[in-house]
N, C-alpha and C positions, 0 to 999 in steps of 0.2 A: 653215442654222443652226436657230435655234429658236426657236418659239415659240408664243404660245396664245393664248386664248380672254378669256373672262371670267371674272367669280365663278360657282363652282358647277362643272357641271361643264368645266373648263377642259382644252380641246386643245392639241397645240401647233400653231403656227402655224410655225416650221419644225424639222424634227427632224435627227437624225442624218443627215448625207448630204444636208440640204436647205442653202440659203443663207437670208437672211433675209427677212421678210415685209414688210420696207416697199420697196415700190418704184414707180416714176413711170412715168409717158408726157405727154410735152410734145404737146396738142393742136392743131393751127391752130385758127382761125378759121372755119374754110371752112362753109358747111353740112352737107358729108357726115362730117362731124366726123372724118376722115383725120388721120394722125399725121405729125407731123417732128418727125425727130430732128436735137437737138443737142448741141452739144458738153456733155460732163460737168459743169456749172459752176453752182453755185448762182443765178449772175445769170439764167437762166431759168426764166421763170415759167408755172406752166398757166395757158392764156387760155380765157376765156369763152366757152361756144358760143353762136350768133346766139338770141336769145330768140323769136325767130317758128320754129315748129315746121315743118320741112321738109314737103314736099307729099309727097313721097314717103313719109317715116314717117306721115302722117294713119292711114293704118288701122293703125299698131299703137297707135297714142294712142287712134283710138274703138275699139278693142275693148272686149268685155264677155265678164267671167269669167262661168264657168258653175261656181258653188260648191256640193261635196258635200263631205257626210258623208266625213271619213278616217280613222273609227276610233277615234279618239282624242276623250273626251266633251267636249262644249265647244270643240270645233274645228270648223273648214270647211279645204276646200282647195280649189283649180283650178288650172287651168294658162296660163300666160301666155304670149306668143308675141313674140320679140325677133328682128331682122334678124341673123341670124348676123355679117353686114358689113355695119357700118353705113355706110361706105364704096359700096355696091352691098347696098340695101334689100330688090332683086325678087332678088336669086342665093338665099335660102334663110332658112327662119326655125331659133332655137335655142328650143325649148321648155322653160320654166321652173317647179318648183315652187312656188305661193305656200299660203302658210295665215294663218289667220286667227281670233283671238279675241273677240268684239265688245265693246263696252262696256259693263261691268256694271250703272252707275248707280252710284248717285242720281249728280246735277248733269249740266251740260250738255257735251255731248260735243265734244272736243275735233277728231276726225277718227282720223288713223291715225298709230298710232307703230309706226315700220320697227326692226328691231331685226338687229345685226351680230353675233354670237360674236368675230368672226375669224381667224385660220387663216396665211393663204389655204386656203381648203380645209375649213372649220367649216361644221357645215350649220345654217343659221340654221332653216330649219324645224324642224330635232332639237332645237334652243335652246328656239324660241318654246313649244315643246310638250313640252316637258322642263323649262322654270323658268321663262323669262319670261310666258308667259301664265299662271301660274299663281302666280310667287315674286314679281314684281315688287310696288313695294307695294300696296299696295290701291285709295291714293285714284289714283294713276295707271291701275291697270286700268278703274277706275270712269269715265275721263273718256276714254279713247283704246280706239279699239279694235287689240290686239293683232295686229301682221302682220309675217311675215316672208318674205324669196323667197331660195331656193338662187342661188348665183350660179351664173352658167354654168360647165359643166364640174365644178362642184362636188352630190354625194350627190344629190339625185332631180331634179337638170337637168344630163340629160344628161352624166355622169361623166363624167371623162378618167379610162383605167384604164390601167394601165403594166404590172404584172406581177402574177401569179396569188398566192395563198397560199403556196405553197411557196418561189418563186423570191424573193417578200418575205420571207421568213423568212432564205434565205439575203442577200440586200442588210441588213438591217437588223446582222447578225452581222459584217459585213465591220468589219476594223478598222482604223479610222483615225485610227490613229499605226504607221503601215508603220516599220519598224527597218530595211530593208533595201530594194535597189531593187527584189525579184522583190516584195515586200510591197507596195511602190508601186506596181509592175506591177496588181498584184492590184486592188487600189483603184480605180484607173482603168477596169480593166476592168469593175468591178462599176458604176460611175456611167458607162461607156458601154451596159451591158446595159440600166438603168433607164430611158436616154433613149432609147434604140430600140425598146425596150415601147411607149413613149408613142405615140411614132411613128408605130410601124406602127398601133395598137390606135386612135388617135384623130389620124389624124393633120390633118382640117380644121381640127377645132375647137380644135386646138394652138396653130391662128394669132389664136384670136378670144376670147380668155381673160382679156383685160387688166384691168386696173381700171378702164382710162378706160371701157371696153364696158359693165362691170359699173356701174358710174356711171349710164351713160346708162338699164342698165335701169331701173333704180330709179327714175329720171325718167320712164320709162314706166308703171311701177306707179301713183308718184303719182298721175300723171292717171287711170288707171284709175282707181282709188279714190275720186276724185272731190275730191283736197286740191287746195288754189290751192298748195300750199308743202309740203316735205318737214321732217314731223317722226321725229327718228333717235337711237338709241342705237346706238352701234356700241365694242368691245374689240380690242383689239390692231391688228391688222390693219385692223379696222372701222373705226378712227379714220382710216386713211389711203384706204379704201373712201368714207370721208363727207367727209373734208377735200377726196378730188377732186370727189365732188357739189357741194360748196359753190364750188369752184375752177370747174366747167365751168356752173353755175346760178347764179352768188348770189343771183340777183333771186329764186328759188324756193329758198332756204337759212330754212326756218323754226327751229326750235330743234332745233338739234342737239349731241348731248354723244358726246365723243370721249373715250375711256376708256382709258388705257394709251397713249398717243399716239406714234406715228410722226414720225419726221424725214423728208421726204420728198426735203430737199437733198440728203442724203446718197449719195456713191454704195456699192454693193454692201462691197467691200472694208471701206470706213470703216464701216458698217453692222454687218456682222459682228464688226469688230475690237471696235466700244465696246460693243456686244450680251455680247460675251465677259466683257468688262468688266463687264458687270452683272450676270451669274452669278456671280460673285467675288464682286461685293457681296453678294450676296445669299447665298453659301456663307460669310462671312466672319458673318452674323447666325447663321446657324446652326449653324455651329462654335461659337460663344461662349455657344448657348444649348447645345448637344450636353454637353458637358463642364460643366454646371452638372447633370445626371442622372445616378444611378450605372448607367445601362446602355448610357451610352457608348460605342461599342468605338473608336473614334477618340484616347482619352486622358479626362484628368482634370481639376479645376477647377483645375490649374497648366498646365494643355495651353495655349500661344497657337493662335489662328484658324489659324495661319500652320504650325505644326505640325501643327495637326489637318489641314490639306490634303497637307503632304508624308505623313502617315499611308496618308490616302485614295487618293494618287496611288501608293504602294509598294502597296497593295491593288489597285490596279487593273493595277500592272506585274505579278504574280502571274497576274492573270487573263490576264492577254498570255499568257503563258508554259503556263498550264493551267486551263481551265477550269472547273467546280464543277461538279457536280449539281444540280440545278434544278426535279425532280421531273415534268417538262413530259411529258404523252403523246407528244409529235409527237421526245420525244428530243432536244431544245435544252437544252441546257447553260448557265450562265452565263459567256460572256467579258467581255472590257475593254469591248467595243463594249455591251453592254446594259448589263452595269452603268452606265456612265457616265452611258444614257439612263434610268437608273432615278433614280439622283440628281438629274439634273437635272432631271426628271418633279416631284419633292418640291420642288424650289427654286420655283411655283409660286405655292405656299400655305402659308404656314407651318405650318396644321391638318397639312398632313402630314408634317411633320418627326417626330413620334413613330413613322410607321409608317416611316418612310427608318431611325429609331436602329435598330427590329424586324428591317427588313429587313439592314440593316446586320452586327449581331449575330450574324446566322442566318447570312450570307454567311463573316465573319470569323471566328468562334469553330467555329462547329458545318458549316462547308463546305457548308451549305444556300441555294442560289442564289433557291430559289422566291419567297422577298419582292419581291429586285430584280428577276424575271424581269417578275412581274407588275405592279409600277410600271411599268416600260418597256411591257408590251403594252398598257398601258391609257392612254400616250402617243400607242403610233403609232395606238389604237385597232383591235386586235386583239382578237379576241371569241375564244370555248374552242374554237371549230370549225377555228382555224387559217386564217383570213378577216380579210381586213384593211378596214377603211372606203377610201372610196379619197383619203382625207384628205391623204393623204403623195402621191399624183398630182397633185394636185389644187394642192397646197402650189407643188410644182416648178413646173408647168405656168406657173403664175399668175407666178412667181416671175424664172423665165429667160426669160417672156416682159416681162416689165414694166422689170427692169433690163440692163444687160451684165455679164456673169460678173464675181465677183470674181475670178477666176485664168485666164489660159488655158492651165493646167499646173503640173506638178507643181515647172517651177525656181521659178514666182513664188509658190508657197506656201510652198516652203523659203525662201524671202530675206523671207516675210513670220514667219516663226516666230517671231523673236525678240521681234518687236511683240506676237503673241497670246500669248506665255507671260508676257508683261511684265501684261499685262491680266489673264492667270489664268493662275498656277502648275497648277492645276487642271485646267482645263479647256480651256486654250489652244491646246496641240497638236493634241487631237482635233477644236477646231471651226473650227480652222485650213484641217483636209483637208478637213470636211464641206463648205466654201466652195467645194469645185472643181467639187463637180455642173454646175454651168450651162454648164461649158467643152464639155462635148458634148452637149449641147439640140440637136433636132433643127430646132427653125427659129427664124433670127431674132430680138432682142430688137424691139420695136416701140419701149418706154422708154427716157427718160434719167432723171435725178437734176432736179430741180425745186423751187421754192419754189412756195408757193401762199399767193396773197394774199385769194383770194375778194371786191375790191372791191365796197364796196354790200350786202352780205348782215347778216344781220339779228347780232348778239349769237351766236358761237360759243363753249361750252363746253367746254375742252380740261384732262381731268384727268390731271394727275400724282404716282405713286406713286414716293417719295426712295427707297427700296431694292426697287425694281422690276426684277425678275430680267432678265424680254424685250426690257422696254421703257423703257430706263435712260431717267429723272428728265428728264437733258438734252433729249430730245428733246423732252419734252410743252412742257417752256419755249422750245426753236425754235419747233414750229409754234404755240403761242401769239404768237410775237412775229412771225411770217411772214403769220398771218392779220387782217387789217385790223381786222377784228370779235372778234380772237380774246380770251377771258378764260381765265386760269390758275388753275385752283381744286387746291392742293395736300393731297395724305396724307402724314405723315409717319410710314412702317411700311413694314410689309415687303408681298411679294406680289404679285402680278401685278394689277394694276387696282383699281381701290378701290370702284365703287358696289354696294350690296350683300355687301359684307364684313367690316359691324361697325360703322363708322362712322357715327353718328347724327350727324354733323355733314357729314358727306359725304352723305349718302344724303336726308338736311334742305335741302340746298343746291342736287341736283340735282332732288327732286323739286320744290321751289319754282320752278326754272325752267323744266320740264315742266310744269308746269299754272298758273302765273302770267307766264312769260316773263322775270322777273327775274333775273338775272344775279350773280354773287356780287362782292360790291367787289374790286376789286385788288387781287392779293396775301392774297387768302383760305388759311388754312392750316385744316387738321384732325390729329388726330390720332383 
């Protein structure tokens, strides 16, 4: 499924052909922090790992970066060293991207603020050094010094890469809303080609990709860095990244803000379905602002939301049928399958709903694909070369290893259709089949579905956006109410995650508790 980032430049966190980005692994206790798996059911909770630092990890805890210059003015980088298994310490290390901002001044420095995009599969170094070390507000750069680490497997630690430029180009076209069963045929075969890329191309580190792993780095960094406590901004994905830090540390949960927030109870299946459900919301604001502009091509200021969708979805059955021109060197066309991810690409941000109407127009009137082409590649994060980030690897990886498939085939997708078109006329059937990916994953889930209570840990900051496309409302208010510390600071707007996207009463509320530790009272709303 789908989803993304933060404010600015926002990825998705899962795309076309991906399932969705919140997913669990149930820890033991033990010290080699080893996973069991349990039954599918909210009443399990992620436990604590022991607070004495194993003897075995001691040298990745004392190591020392060695920071250079990476090109970028104002930055450092090094590279950090994690136990591939942390299960088995001495079998091999995974080496990590980190960088780093310092702190500008004036006032007294707070230590290091870790920072998440999310994804699965966002490169937090590309964030740190593309806006947050440089957009965040001022008096926070002034007091923290800016740091961010690639999670394993994900952009300059150590990729997981699945298939080359061309062969993504074909995966991303495939469509999914098969009419027929050689179409279903089709489908399948395309998301078992994806999971055999992985495979073969990366196949150790396919087993060591988890959140919980990715957790524990981060709790290696810490210490590097020299904090008694992890202080964290983390978006989409990064809220369920940080919720497990909190979940496997409390005692080392310093102030952390959870932005777009994850349900973590949830399993795969329910995930994607109320996920679907929030693209409707979110297509349902922007239908109603679409047809209040006369370049509309969806209808007029008598069009219902509910119209303007059946419009869009007779636009997209065309595209079934015959594709557009698109103006693409590489000779890509626009079908159902990209358009769809063009739109939903727009359902991100509101700011880009004028360029979805442009795009829109050029597709419907004038048979010009090039708008939605370019939405969707700047989704899956496709550059002009015909080169894809390996963000959509990365996404899967993280994804089929952390939950259990929503489908294990194509009859449990069709008996679940009726559910996802009920959640979106719109968008329902095609994010129905994108669900099936994880059914041919080539190893293993290690996760189940989980609550996290983080007993003991300090004031957790869990913000929620009411017409939030990825990361529908409901969840921020679960793991609000799931984490023992947790506080609920609400936006009422549209958009994928709120800090940083306008709101002076949001952006007032999280800085105050980044550099005073204050917490916003119960039930805090913004608009």
């Amino acid at each position: 499924m789908h989803m993304r980032r933060t404010p600015r430049p926002i990825r998705p966190l899962r795309a076309s052909g991906v399932l969705l980005a919140a997913t669990a692994l149930i820890v033991s206790g033990c010290s080699s922090g080893s996973s069991t798996t349990t039954a599918a059911t909210t009443e399990a909770v992620l436990t604590a790992l022991p607070s004495a630092t194993p003897s075995a990890l001691a040298p990745y805890y004392g190591q020392k970066l060695n920071w250079r210059s990476c090109g970028v003015p104002g930055f450092e980088c090094a590279t950090m060293k994690a136990p591939r298994d942390y299960a088995k310490p001495g079998a091999g290390d995974v080496r990590l991207a980190v960088s780093r901002k310092k702190a500008t001044g004036p006032g007294k420095r707070l230590g290091s603020l870790l920072v998440n995009p999310g994804g699965p599969g966002g490169s937090a170094v590309g964030y740190l050094q593309s806006y947050a070390g440089i957009g965040y507000p001022a008096d926070v750069r002034a007091r923290y010094d800016m740091v961010a680490v690639d999670p394993r497997g994900v952009a300059r630690s150590e990729p997981v890469e699945c298939l080359n430029g061309r062969a993504m180009d074909a995966y991303t076209q495939t469509d999914t809303t098969p009419d027929d069963g050689r179409e279903t045929d089709l489908l399948v075969e395309a998301f078992k080609k994806f999971a055999e890329g992985c495979g073969a191309q990366s196949p150790d580190l396919l087993r060591h990709v988890s959140t919980v792993e990715a957790a524990r780095d981060m709790d290696i960094l810490r210490a590097v860095l020299g904090d008694e406590k992890l202080t964290y901004v983390g978006a989409s994905y990064g809220t369920f990244l940080g919720a497990t830090y909190a979940g496997l540390y409390p005692d080392r949960a310093g102030r952390l803000v959870l932005d777009g927030a994850l349900d973590p109870s949830l399993n795969a299946r329910k995930l994607n379905e109320e996920q679907t459900a929030g693209f409707e919301t979110a297509f349902q604001s922007f239908a109603k602002d679409c047809v209040r502009h006369s370049d509309c091509p969806l209808g007029d200021a008598g069009t219902s939301p509910d119209e303007v969708g059946r419009n869009l979805k007779a636009f997209f059955r065309r595209l079934d049928k015959e594709p557009i021109p698109a103006g693409d060197p590489d000779g890509r066309k626009l079908g159902e399958a990209l358009a769809t991810t063009g739109v939903i690409a727009a359902m991100y941000d509101e700011t880009a709903w004028p360029q979805l109407r442009d795009a829109l127009t050029s597709a419907m009137r004038n048979n010009d694909g090039a708008g939605l082409l370019a939405l969707s590649d700047s989704y899956y994060e496709r550059d002009a070369d015909g080169q894809y980030a390996n963000l959509m690897s990365a996404n899967a990886a993280v994804n089929c290893l952390d939950l259990p498939a929503a489908f294990s085939g194509p009859d449990q997708v069709e008996q679940s259709l009726p559910a996802f078109e009920k959640a979106s006329p719109v968008f329902g059937e095609g994010l129905a089949w994108a669900s099936l990916n994880c059914a041919y994953w080539p190893v293993k889930n290690t996760g189940e579905p989980h609550r996290i209570e983080a007993k003991g840990a300090a004031p957790i900051l869990v913000v929620g956006t009411t017409r939030d496309p990825a990361t529908p409302y409901p969840w921020a208010q679960s793991l609000a109410s799931q984490l023992s510390s947790g506080r609920l600071l609400t936006y009422v707007g549209d958009g994928h995650t709120a800090y940083g996207r306008g709101s002076t009463c949001i952006d007032s509320t999280i800085n105050r508790y980044l550099l005073q530790g204050t917490p916003p009272e119960k039930g805090k709303r913004c608009s």
